[in-house]
N, CA, C and O atoms as a CHARMM CRD file, in Angstrom:
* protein
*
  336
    1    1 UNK  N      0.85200  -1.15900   0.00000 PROA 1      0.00000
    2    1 UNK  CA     0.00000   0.00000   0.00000 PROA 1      0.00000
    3    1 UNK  C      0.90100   1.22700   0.00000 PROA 1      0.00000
    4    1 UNK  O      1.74400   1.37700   0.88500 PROA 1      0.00000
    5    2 UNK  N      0.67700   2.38300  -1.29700 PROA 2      0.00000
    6    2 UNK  CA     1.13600   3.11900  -0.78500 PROA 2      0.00000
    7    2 UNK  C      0.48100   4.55100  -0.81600 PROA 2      0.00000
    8    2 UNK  O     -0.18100   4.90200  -1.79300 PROA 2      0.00000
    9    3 UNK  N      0.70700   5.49300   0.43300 PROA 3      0.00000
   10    3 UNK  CA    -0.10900   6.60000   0.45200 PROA 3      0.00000
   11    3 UNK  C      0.96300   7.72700   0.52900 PROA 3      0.00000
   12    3 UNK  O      1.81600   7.94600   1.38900 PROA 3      0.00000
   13    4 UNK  N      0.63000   8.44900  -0.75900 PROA 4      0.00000
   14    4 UNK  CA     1.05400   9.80500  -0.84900 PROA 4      0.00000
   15    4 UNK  C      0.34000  11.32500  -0.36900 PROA 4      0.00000
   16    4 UNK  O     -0.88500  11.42500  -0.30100 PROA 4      0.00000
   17    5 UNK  N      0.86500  11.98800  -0.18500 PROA 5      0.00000
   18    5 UNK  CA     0.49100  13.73500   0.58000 PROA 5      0.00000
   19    5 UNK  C      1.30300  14.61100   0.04600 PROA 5      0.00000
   20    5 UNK  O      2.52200  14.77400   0.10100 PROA 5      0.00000
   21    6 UNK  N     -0.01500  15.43600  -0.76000 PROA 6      0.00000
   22    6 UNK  CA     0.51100  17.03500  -1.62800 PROA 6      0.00000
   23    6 UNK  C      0.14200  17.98800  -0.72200 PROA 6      0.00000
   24    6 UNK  O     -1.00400  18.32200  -0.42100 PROA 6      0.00000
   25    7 UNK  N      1.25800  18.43600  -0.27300 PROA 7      0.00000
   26    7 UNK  CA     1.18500  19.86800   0.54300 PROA 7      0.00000
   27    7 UNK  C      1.28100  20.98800  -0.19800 PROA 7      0.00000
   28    7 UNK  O      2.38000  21.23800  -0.69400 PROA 7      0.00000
   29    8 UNK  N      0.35000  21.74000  -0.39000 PROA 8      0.00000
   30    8 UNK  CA     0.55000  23.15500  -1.07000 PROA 8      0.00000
   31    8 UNK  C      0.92700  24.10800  -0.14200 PROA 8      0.00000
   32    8 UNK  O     -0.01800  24.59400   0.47900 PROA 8      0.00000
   33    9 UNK  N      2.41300  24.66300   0.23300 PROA 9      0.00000
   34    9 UNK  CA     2.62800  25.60600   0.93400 PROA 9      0.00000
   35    9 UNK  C      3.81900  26.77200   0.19100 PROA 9      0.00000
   36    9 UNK  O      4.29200  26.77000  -0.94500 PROA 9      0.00000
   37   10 UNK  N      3.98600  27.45400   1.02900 PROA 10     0.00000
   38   10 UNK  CA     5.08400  28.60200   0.58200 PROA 10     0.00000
   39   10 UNK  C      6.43600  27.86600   1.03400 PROA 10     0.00000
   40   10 UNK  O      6.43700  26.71500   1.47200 PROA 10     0.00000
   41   11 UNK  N      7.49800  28.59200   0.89400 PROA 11     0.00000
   42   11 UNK  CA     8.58400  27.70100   2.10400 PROA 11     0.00000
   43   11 UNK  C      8.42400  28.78900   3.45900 PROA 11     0.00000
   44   11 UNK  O      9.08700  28.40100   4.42000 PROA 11     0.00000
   45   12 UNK  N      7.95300  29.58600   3.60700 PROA 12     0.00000
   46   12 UNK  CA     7.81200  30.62300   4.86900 PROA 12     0.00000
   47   12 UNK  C      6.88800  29.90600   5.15800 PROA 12     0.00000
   48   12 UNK  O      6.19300  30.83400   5.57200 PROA 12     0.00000
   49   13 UNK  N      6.19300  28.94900   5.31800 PROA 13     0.00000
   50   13 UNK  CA     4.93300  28.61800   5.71300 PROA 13     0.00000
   51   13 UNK  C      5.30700  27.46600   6.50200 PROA 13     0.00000
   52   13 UNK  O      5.10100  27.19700   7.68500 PROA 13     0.00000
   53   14 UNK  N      5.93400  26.81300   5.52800 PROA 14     0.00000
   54   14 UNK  CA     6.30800  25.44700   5.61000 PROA 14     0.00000
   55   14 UNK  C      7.59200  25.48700   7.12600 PROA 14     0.00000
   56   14 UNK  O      7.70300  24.72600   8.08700 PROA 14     0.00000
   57   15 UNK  N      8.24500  26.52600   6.79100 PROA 15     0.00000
   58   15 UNK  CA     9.44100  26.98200   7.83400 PROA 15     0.00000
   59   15 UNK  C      8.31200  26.92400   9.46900 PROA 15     0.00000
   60   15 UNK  O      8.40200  26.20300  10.46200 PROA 15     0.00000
   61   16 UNK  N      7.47900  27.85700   9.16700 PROA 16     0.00000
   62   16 UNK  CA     6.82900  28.65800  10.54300 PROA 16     0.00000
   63   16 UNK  C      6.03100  27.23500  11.14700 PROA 16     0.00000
   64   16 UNK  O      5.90500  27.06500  12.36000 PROA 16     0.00000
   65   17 UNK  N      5.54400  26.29900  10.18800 PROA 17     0.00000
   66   17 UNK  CA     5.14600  25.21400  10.33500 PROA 17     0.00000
   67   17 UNK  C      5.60100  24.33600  11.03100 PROA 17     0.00000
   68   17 UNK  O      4.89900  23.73200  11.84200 PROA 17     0.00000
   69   18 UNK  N      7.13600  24.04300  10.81100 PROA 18     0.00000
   70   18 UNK  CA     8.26300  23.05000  11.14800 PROA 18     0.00000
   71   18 UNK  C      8.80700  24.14200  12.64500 PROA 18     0.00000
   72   18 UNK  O      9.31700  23.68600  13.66900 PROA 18     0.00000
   73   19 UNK  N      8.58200  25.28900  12.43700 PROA 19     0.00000
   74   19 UNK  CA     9.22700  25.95600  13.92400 PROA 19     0.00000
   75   19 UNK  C     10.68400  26.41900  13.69400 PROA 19     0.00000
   76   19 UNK  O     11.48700  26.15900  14.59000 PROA 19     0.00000
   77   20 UNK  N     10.99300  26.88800  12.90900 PROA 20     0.00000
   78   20 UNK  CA    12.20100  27.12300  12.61500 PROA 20     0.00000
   79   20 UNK  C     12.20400  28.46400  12.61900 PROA 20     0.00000
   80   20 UNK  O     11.22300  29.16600  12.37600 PROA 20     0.00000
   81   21 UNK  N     13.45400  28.89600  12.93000 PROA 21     0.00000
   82   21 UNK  CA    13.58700  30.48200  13.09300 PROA 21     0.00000
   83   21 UNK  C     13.37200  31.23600  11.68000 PROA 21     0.00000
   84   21 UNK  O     13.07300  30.60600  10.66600 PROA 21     0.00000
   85   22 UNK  N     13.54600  32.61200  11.69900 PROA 22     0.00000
   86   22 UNK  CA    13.51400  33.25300  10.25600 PROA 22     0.00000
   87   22 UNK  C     14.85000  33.92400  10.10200 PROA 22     0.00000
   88   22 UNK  O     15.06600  34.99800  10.66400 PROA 22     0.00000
   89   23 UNK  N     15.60800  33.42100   9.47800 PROA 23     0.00000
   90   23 UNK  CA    16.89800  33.84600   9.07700 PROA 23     0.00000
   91   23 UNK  C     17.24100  35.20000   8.03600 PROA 23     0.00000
   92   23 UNK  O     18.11200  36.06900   7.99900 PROA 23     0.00000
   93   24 UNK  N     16.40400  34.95100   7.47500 PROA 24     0.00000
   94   24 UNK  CA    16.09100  36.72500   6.24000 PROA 24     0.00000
   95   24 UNK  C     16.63400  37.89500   6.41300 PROA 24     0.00000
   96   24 UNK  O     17.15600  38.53500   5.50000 PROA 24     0.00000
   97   25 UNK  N     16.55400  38.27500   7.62000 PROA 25     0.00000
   98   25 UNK  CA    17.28300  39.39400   8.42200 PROA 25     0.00000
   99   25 UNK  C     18.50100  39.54100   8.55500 PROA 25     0.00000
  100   25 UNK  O     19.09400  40.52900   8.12200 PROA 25     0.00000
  101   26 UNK  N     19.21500  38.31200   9.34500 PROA 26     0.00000
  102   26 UNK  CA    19.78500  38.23100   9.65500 PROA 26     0.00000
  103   26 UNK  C     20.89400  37.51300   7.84000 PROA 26     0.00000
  104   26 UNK  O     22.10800  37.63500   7.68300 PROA 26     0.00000
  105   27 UNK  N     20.42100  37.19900   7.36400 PROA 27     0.00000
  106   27 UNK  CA    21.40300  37.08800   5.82200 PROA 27     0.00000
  107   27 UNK  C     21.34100  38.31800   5.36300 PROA 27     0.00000
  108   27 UNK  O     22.38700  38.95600   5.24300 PROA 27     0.00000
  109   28 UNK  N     20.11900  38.87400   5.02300 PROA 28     0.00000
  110   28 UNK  CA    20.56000  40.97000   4.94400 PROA 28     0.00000
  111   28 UNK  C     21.14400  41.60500   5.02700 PROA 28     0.00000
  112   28 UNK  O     21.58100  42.41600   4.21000 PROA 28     0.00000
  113   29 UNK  N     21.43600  41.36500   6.52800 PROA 29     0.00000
  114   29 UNK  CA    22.48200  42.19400   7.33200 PROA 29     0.00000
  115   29 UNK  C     23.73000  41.97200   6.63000 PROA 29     0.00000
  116   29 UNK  O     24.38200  42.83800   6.04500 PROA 29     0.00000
  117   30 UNK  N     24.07200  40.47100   6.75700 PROA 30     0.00000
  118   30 UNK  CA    25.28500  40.00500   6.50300 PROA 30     0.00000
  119   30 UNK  C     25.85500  40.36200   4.91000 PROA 30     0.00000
  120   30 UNK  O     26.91900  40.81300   4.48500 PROA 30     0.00000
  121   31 UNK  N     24.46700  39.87900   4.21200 PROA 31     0.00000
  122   31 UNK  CA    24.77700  40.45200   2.97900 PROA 31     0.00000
  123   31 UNK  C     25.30600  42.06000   3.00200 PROA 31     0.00000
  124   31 UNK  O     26.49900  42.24400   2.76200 PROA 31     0.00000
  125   32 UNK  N     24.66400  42.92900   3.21300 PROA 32     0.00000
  126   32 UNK  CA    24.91700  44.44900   3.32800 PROA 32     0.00000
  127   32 UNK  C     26.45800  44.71800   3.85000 PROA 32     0.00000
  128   32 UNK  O     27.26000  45.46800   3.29500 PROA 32     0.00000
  129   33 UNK  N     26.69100  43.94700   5.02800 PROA 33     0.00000
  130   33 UNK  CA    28.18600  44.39400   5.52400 PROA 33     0.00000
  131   33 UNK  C     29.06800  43.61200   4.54100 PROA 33     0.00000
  132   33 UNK  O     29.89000  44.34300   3.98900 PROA 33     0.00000
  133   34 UNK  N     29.11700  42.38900   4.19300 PROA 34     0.00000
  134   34 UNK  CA    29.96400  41.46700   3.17900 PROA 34     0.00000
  135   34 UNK  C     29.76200  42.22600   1.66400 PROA 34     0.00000
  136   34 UNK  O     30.52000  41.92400   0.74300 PROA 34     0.00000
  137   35 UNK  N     28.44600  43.45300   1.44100 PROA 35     0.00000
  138   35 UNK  CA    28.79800  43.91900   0.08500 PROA 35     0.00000
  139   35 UNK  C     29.61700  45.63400   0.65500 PROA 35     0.00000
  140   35 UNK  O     30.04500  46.37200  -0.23200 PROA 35     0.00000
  141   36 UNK  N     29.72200  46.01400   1.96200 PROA 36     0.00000
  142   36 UNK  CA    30.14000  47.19300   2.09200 PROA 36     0.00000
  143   36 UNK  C     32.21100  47.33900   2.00600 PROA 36     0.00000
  144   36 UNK  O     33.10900  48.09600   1.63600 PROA 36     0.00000
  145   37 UNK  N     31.87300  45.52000   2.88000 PROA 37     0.00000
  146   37 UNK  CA    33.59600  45.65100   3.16900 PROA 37     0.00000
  147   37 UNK  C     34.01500  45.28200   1.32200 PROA 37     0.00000
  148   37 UNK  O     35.07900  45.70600   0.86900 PROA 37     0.00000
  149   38 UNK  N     33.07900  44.50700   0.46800 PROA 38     0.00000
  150   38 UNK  CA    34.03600  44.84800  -0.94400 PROA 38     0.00000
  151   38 UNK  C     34.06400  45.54300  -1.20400 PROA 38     0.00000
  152   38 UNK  O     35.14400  45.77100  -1.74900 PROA 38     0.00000
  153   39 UNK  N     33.05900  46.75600  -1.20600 PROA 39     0.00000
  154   39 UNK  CA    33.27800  48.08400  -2.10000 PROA 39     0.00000
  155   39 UNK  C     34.28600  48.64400  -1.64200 PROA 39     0.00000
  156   39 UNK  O     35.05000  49.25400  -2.39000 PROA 39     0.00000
  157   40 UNK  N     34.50100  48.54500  -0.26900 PROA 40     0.00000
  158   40 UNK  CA    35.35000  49.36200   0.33700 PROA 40     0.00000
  159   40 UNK  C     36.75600  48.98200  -0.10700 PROA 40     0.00000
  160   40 UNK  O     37.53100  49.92900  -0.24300 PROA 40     0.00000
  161   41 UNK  N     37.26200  47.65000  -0.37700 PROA 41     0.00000
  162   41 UNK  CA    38.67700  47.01400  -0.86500 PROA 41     0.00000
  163   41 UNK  C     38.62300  47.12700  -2.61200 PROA 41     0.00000
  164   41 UNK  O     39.56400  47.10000  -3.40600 PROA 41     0.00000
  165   42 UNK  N     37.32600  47.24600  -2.83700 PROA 42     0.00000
  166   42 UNK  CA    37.87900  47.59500  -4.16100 PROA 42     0.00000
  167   42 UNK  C     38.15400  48.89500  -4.46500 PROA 42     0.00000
  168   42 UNK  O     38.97100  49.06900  -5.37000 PROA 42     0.00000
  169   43 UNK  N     37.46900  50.27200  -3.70800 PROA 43     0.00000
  170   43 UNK  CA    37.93900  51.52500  -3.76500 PROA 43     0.00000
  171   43 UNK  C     39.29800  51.25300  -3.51800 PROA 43     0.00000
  172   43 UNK  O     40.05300  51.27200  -4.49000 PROA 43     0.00000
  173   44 UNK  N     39.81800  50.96800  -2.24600 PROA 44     0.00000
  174   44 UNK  CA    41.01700  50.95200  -2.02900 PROA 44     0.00000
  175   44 UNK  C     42.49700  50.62000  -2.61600 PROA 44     0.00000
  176   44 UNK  O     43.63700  50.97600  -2.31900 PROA 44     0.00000
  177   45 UNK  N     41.82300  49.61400  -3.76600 PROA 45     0.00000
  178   45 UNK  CA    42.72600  48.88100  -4.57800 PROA 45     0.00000
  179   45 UNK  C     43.49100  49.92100  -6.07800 PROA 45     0.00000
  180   45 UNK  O     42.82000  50.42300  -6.98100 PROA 45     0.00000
  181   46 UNK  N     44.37900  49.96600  -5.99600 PROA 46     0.00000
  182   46 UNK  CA    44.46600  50.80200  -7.56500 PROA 46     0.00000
  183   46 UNK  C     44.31900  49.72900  -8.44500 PROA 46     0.00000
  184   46 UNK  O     43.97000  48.57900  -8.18100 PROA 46     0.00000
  185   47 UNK  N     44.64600  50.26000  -9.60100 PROA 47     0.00000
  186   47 UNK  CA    44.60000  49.29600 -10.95600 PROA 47     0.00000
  187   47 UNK  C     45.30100  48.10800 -11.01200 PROA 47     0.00000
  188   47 UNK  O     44.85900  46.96200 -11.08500 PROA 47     0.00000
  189   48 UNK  N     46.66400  48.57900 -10.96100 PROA 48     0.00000
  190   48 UNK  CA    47.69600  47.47700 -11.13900 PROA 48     0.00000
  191   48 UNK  C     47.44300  46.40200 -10.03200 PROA 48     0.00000
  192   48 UNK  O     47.52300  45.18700 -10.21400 PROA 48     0.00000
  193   49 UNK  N     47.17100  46.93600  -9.02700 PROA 49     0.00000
  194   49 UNK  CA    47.26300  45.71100  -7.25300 PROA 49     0.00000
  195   49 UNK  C     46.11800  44.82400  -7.90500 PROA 49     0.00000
  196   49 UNK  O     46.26700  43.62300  -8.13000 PROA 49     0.00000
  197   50 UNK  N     44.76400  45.65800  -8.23500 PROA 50     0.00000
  198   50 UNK  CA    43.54400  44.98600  -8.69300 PROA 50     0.00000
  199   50 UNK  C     43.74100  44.26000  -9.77600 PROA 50     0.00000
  200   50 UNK  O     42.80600  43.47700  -9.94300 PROA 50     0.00000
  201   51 UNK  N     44.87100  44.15900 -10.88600 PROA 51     0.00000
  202   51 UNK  CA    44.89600  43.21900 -12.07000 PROA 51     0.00000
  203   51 UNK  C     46.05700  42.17000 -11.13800 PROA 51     0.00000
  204   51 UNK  O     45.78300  40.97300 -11.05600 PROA 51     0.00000
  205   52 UNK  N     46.82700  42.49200 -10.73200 PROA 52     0.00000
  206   52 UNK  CA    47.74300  41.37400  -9.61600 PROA 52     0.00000
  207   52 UNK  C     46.85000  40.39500  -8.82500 PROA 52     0.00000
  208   52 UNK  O     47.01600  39.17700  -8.76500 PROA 52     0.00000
  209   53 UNK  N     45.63300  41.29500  -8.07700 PROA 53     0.00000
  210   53 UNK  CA    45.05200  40.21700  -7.37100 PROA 53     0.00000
  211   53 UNK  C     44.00600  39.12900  -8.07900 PROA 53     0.00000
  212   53 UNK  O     43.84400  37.94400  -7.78700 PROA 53     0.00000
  213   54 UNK  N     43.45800  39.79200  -8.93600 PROA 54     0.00000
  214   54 UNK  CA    42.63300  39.03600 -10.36800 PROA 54     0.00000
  215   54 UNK  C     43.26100  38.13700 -11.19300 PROA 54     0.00000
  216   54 UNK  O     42.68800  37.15100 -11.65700 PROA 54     0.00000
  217   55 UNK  N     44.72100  38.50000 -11.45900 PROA 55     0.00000
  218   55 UNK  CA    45.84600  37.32000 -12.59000 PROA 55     0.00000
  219   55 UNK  C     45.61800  36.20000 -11.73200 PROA 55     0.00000
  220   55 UNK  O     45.84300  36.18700 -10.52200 PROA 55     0.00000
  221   56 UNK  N     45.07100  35.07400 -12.55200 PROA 56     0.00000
  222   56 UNK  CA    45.68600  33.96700 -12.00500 PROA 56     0.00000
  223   56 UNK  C     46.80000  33.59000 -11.79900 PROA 56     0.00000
  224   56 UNK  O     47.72800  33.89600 -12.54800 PROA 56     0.00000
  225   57 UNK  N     47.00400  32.53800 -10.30100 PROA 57     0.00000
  226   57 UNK  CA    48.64200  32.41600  -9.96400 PROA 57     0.00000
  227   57 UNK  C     49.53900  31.87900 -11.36000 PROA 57     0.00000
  228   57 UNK  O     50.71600  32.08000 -11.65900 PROA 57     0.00000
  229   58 UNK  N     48.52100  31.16300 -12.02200 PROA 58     0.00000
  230   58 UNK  CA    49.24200  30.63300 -13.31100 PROA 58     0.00000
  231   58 UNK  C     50.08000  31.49000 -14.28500 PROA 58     0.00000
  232   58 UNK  O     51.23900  31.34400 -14.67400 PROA 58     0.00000
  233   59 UNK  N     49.21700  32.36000 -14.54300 PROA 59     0.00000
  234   59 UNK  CA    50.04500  33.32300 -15.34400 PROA 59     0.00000
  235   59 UNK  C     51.11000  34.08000 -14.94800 PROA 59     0.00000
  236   59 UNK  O     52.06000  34.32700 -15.69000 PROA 59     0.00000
  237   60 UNK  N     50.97700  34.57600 -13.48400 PROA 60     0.00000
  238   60 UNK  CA    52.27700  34.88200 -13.23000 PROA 60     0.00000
  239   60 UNK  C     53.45600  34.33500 -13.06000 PROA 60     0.00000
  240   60 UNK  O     54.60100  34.77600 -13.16600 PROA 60     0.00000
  241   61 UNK  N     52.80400  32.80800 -12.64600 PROA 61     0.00000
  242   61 UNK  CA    54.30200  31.52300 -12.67900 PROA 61     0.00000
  243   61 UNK  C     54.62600  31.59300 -14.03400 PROA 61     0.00000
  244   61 UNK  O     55.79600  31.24400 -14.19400 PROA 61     0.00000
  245   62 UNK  N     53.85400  32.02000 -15.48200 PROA 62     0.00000
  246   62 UNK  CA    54.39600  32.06000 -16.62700 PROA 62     0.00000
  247   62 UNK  C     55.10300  32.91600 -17.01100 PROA 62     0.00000
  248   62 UNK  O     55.76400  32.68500 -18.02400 PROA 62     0.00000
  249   63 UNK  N     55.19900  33.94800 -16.48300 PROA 63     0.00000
  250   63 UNK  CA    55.75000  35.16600 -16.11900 PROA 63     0.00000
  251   63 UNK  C     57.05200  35.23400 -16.12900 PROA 63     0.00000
  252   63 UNK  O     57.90700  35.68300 -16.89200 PROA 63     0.00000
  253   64 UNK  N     57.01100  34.40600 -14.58200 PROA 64     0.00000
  254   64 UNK  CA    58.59000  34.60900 -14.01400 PROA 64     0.00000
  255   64 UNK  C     59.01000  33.46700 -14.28200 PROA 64     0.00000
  256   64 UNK  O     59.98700  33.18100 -13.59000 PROA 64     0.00000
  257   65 UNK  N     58.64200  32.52400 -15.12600 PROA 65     0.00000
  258   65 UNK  CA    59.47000  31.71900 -15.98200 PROA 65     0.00000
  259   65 UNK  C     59.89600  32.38800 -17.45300 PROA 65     0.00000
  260   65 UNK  O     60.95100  32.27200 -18.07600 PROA 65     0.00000
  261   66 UNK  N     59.08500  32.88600 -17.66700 PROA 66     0.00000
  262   66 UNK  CA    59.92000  33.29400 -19.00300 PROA 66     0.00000
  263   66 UNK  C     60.50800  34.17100 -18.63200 PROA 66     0.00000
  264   66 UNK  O     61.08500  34.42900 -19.68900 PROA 66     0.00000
  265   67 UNK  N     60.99400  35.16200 -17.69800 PROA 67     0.00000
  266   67 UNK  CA    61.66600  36.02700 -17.11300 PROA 67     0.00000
  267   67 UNK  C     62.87900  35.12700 -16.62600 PROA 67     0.00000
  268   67 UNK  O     63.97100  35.43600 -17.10300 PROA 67     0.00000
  269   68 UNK  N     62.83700  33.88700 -15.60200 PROA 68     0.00000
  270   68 UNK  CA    64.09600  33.28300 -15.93700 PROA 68     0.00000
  271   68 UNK  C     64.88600  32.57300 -16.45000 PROA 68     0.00000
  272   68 UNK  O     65.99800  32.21200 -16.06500 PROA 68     0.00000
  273   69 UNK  N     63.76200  32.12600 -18.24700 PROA 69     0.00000
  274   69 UNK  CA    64.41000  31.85800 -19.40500 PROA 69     0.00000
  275   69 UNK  C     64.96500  32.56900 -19.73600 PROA 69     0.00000
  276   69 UNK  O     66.15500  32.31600 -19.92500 PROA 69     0.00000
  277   70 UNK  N     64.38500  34.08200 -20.05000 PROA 70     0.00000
  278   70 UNK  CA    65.29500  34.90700 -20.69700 PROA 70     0.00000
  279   70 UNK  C     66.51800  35.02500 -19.93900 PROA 70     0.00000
  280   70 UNK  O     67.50000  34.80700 -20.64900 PROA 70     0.00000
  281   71 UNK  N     66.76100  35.26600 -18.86900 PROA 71     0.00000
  282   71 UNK  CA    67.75000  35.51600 -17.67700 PROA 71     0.00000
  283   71 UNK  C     69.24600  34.44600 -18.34400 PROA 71     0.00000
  284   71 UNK  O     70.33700  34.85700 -18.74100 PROA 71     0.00000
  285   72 UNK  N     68.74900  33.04500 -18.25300 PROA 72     0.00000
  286   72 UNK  CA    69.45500  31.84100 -18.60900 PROA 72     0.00000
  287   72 UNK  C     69.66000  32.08700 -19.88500 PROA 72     0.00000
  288   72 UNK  O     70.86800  32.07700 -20.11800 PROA 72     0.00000
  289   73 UNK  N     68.95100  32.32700 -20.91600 PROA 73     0.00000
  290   73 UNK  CA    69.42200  32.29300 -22.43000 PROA 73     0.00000
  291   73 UNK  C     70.17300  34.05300 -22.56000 PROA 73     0.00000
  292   73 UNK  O     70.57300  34.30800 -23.69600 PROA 73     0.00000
  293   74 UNK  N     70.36500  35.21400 -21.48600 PROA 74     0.00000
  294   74 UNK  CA    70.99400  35.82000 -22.04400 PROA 74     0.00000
  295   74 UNK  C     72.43200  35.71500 -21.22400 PROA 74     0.00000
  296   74 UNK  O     73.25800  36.61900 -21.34400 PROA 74     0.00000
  297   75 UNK  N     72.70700  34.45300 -20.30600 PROA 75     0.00000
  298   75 UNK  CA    74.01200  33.89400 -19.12300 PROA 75     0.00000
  299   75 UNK  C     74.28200  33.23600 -20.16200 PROA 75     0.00000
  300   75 UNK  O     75.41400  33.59400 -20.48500 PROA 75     0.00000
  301   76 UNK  N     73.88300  32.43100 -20.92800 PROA 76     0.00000
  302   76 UNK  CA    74.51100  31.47300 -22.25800 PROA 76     0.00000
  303   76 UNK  C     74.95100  32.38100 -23.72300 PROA 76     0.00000
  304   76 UNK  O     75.75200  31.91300 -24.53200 PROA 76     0.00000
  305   77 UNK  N     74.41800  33.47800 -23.87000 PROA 77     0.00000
  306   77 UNK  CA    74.80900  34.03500 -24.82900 PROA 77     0.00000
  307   77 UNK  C     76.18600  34.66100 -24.78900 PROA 77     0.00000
  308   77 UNK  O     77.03700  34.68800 -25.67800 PROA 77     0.00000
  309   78 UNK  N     76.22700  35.26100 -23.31000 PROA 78     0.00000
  310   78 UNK  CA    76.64500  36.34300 -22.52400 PROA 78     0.00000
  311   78 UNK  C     78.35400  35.33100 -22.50300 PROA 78     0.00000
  312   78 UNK  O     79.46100  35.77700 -22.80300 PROA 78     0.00000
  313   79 UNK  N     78.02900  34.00700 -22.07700 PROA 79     0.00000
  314   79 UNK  CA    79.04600  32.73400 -21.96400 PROA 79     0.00000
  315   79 UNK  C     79.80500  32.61900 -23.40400 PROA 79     0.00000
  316   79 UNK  O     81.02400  32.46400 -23.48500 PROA 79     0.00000
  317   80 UNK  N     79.00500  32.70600 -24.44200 PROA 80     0.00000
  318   80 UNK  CA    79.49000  32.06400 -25.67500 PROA 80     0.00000
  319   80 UNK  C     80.15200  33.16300 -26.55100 PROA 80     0.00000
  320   80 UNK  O     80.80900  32.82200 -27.53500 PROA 80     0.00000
  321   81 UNK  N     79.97800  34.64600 -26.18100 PROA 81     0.00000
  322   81 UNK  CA    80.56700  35.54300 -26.73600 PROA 81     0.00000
  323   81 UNK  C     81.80700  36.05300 -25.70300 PROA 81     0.00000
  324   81 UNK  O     82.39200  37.09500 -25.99900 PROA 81     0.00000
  325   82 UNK  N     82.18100  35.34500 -24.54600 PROA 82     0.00000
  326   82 UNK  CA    83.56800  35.62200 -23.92100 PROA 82     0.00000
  327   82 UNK  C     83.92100  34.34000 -24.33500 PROA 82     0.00000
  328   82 UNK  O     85.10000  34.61200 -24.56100 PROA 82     0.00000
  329   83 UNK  N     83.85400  33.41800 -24.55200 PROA 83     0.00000
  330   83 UNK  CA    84.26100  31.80900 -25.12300 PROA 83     0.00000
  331   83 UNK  C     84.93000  32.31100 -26.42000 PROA 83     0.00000
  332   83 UNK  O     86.05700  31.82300 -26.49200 PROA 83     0.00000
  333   84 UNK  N     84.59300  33.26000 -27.67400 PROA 84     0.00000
  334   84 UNK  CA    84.90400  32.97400 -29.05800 PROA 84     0.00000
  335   84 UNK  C     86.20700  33.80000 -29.20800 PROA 84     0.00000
  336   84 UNK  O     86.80600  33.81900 -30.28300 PROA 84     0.00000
């Protein structure tokens, strides 16, 4: 046997039903201060800090690798023209 039950409710209904607190407020809040402290770090940020903190770490490890390829291929050049 099996018996099914369609509840037509809201979820505020269903919440006040079950006895559960109302949280709404209290995510508001949180929301409001968690959107005040970004605005506030992104005013704070200039351009360049703000594209540094946005680059992925990847690209900058690509970065300063090809920064110490070049480094190495101009110690080998640098080598082969006191060598000749």
């Amino acid at each position: 046997m099996k018996i099914s039950i369609d509840i037509d409710c809201t979820p505020d209904e269903a919440r006040r039903f079950l006895g559960l607190p109302d949280v709404a407020p209290m995510q508001e809040a949180l929301m409001r201060q968690i959107q005040e402290r970004m605005e506030a770090n992104l005013k704070a940020l200039e351009p360049e800090a703000l594209f540094q903190t946005w680059l992925p770490a990847s690209i900058q490890g690509m970065e300063q690798l090809q920064k110490m390829f070049w480094a190495q291929m101009g110690g080998a050049t640098d080598g082969k023209k006191g060598g000749d």
